[in-house]
PDB file of N, CA, C and O in Angstrom:
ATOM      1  N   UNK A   1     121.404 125.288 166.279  1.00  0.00           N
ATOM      2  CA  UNK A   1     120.693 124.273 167.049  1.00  0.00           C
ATOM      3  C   UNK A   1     121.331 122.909 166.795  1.00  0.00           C
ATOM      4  O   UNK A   1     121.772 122.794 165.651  1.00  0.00           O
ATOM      5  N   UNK A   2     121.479 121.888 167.563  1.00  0.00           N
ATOM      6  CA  UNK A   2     121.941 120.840 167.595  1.00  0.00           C
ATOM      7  C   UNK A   2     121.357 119.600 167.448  1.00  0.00           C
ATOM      8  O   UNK A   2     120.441 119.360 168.234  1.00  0.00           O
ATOM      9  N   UNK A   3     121.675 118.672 166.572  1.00  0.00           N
ATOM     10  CA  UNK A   3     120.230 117.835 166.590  1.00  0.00           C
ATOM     11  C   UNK A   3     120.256 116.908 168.056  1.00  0.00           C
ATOM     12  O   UNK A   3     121.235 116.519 168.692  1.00  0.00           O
ATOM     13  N   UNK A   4     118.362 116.660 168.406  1.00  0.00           N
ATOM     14  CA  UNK A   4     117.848 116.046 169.597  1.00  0.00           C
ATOM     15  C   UNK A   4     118.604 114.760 169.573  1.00  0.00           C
ATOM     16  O   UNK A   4     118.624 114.141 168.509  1.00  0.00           O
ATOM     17  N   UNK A   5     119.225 114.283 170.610  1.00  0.00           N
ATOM     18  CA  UNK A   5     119.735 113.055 170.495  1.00  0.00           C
ATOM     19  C   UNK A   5     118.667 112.348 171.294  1.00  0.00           C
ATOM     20  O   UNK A   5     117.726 112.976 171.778  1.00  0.00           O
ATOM     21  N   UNK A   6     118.822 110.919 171.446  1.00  0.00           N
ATOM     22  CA  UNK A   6     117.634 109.652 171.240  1.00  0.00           C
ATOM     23  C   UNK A   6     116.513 110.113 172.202  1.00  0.00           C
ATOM     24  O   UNK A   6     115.303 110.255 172.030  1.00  0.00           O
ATOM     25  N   UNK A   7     117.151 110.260 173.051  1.00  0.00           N
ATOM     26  CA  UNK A   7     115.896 110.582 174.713  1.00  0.00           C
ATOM     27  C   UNK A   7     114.785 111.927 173.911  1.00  0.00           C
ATOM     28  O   UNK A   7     113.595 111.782 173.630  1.00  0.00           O
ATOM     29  N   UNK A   8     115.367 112.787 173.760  1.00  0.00           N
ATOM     30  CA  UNK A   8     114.731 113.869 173.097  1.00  0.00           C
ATOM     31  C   UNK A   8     114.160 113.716 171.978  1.00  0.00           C
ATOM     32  O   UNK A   8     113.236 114.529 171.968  1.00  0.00           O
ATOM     33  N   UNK A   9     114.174 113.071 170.903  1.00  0.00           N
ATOM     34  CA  UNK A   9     113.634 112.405 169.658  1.00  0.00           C
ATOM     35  C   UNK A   9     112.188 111.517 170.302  1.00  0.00           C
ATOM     36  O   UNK A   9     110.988 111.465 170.031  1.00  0.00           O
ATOM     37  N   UNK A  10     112.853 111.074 171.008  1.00  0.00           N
ATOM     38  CA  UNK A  10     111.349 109.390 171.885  1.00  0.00           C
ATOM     39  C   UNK A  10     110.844 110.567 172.611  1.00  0.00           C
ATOM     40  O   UNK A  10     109.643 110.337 172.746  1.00  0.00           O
ATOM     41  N   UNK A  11     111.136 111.806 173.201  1.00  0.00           N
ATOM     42  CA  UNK A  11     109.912 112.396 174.003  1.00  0.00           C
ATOM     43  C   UNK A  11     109.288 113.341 173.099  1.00  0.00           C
ATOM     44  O   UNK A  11     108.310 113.948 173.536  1.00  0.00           O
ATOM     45  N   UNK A  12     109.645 113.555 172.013  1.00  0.00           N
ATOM     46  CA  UNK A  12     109.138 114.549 170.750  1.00  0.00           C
ATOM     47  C   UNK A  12     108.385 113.369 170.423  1.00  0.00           C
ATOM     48  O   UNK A  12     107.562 113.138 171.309  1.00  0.00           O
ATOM     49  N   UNK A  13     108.363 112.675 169.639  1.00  0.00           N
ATOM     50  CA  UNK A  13     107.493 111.372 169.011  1.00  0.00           C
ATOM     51  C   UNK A  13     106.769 111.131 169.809  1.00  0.00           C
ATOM     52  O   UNK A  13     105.617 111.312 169.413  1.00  0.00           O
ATOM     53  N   UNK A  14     106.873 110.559 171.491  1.00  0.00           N
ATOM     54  CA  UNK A  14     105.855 110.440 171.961  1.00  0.00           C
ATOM     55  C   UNK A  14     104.881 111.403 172.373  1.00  0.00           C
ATOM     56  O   UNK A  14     103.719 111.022 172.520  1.00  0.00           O
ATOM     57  N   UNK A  15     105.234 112.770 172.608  1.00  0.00           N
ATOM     58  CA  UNK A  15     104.359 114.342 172.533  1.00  0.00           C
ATOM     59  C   UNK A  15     103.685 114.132 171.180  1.00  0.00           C
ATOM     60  O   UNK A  15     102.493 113.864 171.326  1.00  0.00           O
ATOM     61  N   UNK A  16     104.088 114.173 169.899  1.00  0.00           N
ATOM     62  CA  UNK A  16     103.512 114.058 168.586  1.00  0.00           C
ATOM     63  C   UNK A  16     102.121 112.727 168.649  1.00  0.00           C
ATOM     64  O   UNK A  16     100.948 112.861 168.299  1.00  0.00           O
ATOM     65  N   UNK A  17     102.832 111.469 169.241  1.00  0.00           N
ATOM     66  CA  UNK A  17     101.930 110.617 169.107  1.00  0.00           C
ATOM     67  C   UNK A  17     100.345 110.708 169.872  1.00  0.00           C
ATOM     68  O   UNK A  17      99.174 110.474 169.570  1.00  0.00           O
ATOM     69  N   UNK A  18     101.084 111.172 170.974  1.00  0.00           N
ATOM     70  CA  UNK A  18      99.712 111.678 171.875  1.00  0.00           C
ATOM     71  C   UNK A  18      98.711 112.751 171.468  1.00  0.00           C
ATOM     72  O   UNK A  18      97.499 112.541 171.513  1.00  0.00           O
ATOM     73  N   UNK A  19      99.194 113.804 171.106  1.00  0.00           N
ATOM     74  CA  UNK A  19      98.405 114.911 170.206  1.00  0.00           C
ATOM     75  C   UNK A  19      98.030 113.885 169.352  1.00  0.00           C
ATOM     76  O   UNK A  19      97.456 113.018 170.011  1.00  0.00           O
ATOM     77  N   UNK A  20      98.104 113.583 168.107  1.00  0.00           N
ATOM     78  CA  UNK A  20      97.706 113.286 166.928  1.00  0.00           C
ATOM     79  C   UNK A  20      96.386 112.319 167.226  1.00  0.00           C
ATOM     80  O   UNK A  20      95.289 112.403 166.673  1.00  0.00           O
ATOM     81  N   UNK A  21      96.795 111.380 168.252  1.00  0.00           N
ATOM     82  CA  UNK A  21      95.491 110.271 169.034  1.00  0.00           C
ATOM     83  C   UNK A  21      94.576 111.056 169.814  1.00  0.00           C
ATOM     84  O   UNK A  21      93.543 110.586 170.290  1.00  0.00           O
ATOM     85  N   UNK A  22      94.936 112.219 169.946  1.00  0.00           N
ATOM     86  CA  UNK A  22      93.968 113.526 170.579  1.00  0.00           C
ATOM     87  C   UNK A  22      92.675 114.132 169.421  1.00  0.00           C
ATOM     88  O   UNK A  22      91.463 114.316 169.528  1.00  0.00           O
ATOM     89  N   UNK A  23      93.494 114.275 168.521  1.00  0.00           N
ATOM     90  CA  UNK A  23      92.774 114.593 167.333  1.00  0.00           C
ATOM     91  C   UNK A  23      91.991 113.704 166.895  1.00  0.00           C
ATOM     92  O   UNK A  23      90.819 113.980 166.640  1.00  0.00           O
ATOM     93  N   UNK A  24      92.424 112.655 166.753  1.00  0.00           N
ATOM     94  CA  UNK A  24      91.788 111.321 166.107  1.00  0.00           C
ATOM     95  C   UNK A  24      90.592 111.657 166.737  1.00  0.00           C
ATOM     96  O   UNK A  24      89.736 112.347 166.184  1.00  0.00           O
ATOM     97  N   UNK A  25      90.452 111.069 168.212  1.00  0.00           N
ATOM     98  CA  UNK A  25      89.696 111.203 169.136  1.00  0.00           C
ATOM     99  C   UNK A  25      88.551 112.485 169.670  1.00  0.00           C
ATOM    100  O   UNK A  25      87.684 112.294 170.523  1.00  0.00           O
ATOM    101  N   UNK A  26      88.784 113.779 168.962  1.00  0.00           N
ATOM    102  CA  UNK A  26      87.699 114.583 169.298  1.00  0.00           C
ATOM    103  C   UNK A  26      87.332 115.361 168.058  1.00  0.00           C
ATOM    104  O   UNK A  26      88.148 115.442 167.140  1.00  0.00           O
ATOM    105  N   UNK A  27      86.380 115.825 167.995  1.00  0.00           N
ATOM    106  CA  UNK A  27      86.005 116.447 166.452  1.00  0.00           C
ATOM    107  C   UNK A  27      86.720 118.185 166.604  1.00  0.00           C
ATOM    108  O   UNK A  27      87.013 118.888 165.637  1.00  0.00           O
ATOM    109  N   UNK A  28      86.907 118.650 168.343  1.00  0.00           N
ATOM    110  CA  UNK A  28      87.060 119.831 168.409  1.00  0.00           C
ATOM    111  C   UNK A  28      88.974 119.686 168.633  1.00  0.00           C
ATOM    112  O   UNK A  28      89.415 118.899 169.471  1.00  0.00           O
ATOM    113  N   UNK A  29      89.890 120.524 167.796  1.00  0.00           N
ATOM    114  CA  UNK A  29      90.593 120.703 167.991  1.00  0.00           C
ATOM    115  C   UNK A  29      91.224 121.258 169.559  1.00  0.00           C
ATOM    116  O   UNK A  29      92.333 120.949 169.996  1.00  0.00           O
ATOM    117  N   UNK A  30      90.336 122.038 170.171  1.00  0.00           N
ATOM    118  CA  UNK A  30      90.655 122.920 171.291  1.00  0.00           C
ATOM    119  C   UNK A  30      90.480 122.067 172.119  1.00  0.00           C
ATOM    120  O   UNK A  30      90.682 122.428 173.278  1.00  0.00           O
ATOM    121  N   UNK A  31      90.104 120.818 171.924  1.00  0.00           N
ATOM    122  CA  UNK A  31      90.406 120.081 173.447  1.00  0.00           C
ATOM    123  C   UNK A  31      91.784 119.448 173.920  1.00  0.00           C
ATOM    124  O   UNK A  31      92.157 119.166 175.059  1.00  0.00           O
ATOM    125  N   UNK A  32      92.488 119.297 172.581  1.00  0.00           N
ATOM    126  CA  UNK A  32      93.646 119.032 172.239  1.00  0.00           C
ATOM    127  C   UNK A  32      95.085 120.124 172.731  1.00  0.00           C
ATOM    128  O   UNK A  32      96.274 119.831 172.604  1.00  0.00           O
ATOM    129  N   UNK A  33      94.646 121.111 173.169  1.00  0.00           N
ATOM    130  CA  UNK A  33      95.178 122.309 173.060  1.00  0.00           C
ATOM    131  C   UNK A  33      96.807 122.325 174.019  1.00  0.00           C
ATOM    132  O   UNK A  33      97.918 122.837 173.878  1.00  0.00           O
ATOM    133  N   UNK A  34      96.180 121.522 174.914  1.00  0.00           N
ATOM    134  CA  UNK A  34      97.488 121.126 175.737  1.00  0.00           C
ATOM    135  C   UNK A  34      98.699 120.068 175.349  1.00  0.00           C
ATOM    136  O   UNK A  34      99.899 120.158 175.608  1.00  0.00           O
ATOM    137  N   UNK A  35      97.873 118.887 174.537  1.00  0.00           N
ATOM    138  CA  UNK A  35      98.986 118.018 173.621  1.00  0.00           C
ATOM    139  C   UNK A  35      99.510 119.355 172.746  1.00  0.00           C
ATOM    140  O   UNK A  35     100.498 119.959 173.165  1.00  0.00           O
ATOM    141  N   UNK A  36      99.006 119.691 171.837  1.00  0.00           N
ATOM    142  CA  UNK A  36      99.732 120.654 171.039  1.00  0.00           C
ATOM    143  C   UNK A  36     100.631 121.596 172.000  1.00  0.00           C
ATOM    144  O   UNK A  36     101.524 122.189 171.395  1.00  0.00           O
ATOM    145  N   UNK A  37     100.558 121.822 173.301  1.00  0.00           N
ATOM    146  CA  UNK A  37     101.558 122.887 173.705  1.00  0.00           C
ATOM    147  C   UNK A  37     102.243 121.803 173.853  1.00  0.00           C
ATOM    148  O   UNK A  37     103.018 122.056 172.931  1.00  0.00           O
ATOM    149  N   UNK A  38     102.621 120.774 174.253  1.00  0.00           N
ATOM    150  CA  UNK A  38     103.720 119.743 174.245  1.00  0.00           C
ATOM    151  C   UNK A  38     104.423 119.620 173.602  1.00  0.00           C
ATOM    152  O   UNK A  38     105.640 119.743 173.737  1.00  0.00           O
ATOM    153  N   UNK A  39     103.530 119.211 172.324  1.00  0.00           N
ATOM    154  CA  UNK A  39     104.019 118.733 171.038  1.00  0.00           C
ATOM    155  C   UNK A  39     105.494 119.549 170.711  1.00  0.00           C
ATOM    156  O   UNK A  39     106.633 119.094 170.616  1.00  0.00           O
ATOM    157  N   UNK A  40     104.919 121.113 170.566  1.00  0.00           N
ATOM    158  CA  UNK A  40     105.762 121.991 170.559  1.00  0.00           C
ATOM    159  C   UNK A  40     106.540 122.137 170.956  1.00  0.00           C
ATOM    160  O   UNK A  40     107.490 122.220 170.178  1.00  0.00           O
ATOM    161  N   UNK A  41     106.855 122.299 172.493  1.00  0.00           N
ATOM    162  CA  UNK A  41     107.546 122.305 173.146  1.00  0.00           C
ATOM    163  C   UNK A  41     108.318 121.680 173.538  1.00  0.00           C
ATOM    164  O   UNK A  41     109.261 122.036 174.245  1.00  0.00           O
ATOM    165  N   UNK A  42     107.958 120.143 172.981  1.00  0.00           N
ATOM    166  CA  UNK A  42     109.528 118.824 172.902  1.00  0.00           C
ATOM    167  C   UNK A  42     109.896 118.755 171.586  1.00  0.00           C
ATOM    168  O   UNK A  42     110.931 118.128 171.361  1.00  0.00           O
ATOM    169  N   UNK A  43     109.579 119.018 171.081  1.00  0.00           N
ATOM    170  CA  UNK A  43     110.371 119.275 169.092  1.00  0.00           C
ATOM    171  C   UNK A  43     110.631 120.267 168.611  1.00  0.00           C
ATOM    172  O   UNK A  43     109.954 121.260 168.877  1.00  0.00           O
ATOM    173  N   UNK A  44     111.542 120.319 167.871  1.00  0.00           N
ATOM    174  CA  UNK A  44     112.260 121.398 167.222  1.00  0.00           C
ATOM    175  C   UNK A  44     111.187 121.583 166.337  1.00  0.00           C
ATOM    176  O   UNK A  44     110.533 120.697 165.788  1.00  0.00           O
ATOM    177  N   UNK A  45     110.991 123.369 166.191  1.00  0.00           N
ATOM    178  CA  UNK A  45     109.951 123.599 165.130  1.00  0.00           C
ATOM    179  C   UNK A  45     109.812 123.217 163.292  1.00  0.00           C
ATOM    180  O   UNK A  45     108.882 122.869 162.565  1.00  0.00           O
ATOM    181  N   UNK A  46     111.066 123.467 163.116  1.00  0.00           N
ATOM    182  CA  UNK A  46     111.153 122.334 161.873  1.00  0.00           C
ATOM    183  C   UNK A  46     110.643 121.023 161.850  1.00  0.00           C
ATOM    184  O   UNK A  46     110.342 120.549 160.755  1.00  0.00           O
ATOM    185  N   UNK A  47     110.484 120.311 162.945  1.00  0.00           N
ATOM    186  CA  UNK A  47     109.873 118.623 162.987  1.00  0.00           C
ATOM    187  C   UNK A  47     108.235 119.404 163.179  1.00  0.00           C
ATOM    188  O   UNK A  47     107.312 119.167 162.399  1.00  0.00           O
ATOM    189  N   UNK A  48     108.138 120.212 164.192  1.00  0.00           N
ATOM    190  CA  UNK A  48     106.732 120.121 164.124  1.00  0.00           C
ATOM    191  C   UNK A  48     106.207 120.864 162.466  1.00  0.00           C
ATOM    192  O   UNK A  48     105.224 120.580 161.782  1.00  0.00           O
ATOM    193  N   UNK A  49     107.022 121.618 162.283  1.00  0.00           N
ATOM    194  CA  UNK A  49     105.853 121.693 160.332  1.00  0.00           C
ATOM    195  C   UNK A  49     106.080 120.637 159.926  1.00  0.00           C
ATOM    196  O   UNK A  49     105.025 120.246 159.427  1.00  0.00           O
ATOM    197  N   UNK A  50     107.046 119.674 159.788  1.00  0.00           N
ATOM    198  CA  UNK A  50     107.295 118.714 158.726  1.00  0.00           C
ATOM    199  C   UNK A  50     105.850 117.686 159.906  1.00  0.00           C
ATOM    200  O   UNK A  50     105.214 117.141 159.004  1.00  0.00           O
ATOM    201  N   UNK A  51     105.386 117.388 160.802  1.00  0.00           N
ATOM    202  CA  UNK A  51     104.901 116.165 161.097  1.00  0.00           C
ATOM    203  C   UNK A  51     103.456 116.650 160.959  1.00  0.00           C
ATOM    204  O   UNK A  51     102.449 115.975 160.745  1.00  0.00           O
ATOM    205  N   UNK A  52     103.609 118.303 161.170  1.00  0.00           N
ATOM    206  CA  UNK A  52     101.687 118.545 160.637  1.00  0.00           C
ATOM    207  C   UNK A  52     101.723 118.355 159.338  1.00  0.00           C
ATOM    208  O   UNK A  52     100.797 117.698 158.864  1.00  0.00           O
ATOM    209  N   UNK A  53     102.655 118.806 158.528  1.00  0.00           N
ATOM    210  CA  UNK A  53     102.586 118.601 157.124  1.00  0.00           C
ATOM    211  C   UNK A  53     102.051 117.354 156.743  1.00  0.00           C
ATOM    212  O   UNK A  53     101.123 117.058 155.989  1.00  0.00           O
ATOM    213  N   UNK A  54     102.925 116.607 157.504  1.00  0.00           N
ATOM    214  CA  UNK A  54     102.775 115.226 157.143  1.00  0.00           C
ATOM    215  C   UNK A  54     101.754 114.613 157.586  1.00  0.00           C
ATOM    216  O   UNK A  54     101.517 113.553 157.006  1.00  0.00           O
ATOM    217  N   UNK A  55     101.105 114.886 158.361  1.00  0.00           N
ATOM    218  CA  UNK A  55      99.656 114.584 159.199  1.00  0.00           C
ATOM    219  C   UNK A  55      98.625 115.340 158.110  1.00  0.00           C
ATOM    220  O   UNK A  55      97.546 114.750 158.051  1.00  0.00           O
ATOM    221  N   UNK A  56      98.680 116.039 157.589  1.00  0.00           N
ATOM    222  CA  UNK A  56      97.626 116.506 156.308  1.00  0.00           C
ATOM    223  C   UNK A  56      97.659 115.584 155.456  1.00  0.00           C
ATOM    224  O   UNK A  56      96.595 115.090 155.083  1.00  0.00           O
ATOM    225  N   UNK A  57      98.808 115.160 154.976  1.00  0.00           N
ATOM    226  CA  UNK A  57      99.175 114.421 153.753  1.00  0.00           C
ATOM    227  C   UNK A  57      98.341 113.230 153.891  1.00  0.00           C
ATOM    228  O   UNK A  57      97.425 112.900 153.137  1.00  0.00           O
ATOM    229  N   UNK A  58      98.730 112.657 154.871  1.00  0.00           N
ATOM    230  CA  UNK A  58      98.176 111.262 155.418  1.00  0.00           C
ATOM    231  C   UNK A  58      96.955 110.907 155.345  1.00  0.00           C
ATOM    232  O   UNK A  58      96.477 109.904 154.813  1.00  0.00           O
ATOM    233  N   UNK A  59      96.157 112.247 156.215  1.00  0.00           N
ATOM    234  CA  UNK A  59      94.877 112.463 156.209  1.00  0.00           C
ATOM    235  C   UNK A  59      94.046 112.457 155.003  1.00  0.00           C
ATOM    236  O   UNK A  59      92.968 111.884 154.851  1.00  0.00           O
ATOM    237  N   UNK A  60      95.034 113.548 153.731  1.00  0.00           N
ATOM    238  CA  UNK A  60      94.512 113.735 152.501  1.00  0.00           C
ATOM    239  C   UNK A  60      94.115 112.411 151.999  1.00  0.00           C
ATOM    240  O   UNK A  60      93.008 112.206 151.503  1.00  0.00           O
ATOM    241  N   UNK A  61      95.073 111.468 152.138  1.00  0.00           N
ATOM    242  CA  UNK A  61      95.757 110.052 150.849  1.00  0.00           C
ATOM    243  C   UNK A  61      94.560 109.098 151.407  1.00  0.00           C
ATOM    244  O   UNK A  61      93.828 108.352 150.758  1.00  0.00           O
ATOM    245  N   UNK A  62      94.586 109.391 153.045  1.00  0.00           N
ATOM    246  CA  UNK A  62      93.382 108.320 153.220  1.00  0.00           C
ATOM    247  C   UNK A  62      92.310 108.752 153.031  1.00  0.00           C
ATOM    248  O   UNK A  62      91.453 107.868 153.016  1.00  0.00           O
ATOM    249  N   UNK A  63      91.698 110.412 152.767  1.00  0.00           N
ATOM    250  CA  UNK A  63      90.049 110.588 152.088  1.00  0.00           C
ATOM    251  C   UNK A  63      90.294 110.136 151.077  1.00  0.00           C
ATOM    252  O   UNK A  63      89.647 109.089 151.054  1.00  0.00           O
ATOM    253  N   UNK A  64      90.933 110.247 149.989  1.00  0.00           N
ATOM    254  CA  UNK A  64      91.227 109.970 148.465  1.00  0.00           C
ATOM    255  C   UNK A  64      90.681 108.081 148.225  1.00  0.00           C
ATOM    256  O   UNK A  64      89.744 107.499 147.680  1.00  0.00           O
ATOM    257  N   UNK A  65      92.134 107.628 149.137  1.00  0.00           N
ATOM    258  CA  UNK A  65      91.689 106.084 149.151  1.00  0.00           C
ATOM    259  C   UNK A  65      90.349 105.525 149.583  1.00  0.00           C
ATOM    260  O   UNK A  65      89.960 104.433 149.170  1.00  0.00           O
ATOM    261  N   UNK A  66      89.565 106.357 150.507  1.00  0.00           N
ATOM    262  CA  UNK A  66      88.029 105.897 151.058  1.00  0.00           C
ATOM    263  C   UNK A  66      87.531 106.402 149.867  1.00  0.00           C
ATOM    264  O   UNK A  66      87.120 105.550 149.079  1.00  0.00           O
ATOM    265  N   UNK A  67      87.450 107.710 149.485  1.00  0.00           N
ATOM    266  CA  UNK A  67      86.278 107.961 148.699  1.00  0.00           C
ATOM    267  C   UNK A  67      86.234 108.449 147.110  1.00  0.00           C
ATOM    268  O   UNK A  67      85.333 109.013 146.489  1.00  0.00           O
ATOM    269  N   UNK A  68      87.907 107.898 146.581  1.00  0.00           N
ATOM    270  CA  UNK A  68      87.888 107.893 145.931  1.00  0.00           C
ATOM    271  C   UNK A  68      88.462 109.677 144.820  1.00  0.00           C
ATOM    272  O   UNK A  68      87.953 110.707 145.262  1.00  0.00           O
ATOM    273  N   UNK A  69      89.099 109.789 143.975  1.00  0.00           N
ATOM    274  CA  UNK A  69      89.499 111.440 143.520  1.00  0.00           C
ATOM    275  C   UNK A  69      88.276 111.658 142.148  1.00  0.00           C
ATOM    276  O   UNK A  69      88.166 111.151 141.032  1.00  0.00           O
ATOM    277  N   UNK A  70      87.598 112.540 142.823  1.00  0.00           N
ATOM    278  CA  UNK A  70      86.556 113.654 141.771  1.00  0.00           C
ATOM    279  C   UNK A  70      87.191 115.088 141.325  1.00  0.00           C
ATOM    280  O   UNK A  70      87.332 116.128 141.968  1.00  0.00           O
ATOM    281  N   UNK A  71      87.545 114.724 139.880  1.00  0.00           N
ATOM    282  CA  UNK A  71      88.360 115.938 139.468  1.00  0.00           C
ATOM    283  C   UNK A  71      87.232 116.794 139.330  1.00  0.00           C
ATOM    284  O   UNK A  71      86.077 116.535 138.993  1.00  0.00           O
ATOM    285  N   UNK A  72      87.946 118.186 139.753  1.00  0.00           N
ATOM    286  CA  UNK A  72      87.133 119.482 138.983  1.00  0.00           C
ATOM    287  C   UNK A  72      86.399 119.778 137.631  1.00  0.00           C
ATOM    288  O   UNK A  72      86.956 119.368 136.612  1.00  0.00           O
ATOM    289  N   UNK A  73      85.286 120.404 137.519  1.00  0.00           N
ATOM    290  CA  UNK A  73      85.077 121.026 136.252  1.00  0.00           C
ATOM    291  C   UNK A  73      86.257 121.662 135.734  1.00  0.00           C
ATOM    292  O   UNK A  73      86.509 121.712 134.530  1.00  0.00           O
ATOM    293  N   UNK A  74      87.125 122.243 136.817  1.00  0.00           N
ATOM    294  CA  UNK A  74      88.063 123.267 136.279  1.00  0.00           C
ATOM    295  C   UNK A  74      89.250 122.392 135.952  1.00  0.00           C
ATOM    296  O   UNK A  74      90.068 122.794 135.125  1.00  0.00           O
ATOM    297  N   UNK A  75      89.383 121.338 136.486  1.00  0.00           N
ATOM    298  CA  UNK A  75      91.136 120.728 136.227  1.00  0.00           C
ATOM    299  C   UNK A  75      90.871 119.989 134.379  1.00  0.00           C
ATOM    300  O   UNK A  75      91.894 119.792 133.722  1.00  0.00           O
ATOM    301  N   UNK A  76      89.768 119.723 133.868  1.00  0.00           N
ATOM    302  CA  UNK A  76      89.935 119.670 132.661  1.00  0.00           C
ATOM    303  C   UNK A  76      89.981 120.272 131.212  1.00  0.00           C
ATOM    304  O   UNK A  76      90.110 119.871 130.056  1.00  0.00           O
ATOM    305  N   UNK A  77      89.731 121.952 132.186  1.00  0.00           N
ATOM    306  CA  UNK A  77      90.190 122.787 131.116  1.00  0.00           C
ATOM    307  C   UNK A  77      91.768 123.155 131.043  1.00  0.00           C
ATOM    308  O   UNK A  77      92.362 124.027 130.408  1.00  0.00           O
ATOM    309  N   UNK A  78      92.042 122.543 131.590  1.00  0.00           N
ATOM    310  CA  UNK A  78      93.944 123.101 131.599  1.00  0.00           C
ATOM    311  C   UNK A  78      94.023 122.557 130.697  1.00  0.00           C
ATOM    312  O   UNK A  78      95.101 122.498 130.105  1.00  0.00           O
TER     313      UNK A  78
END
């Protein structure tokens, strides 16, 4: 595979950007269902794990930063 040159990169990012403001925007994933066939379908599947990945991460760092990290009963027996 060859990497996306610029045009193809800006229509992957902008497919990604639109899904992700899809999500933001509804509590039900499945309404989203058509950005996600986009998404897909203008990015190489390696970008799309790395940008859900990275869309968890994000998601994670900002519950953490709102509400703060409550360790386990279990993480202080290690």
């Amino acid at each position: 595979m060859t990497a996306p040159n610029s045009d193809q990169r800006r229509v992957c990012w902008g497919a990604r950007d639109v899904f992700w403001k899809c999500l933001d925007d509804n509590q039900d994933a499945t309404a989203c269902e058509k950005f996600r066939k986009d998404f897909e379908a203008n990015c190489p599947a390696q970008w799309v794990k790395y940008f859900v990945k990275r869309r968890d991460f994000l998601k994670y760092k900002e519950k953490i930063e709102k509400e703060g990290f409550e360790p386990s009963d279990q993480s202080s027996k290690l």
